[in-house]
C-alpha angles and dihedrals in degrees: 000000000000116000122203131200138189118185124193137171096241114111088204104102112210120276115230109225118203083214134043109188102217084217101064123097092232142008096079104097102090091052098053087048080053100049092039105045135038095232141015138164153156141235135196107237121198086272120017123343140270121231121192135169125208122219122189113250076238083067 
């Protein structure tokens, strides 16, 4: 398993939309972490968050 993290400052953690229009110019990157890993998350730091996705080492 490979685990990836991103850390910011930003206290604000993602929102997770039902919906992504293919047309927008953004709002589509939780879904393509969806669609591409086989877990993600994110977690609220001290100051900011972390957000990290997981792929299977069959990925």
């Amino acid at each position: 398993m490979l685990r990836v993290s991103v850390s910011d400052g930003s206290p604000d953690l993602p929102e997770q939309r039902a919906y992504a229009d293919p047309y927008a110019v953004s709002g589509r990157g939780l879904h393509l972490v969806r669609s591409l890993t086989h877990r993600f998350g994110a977690d609220p730091r001290r100051q900011g968050k972390s957000i990290w996705f997981e792929l299977d080492s069959a990925a």
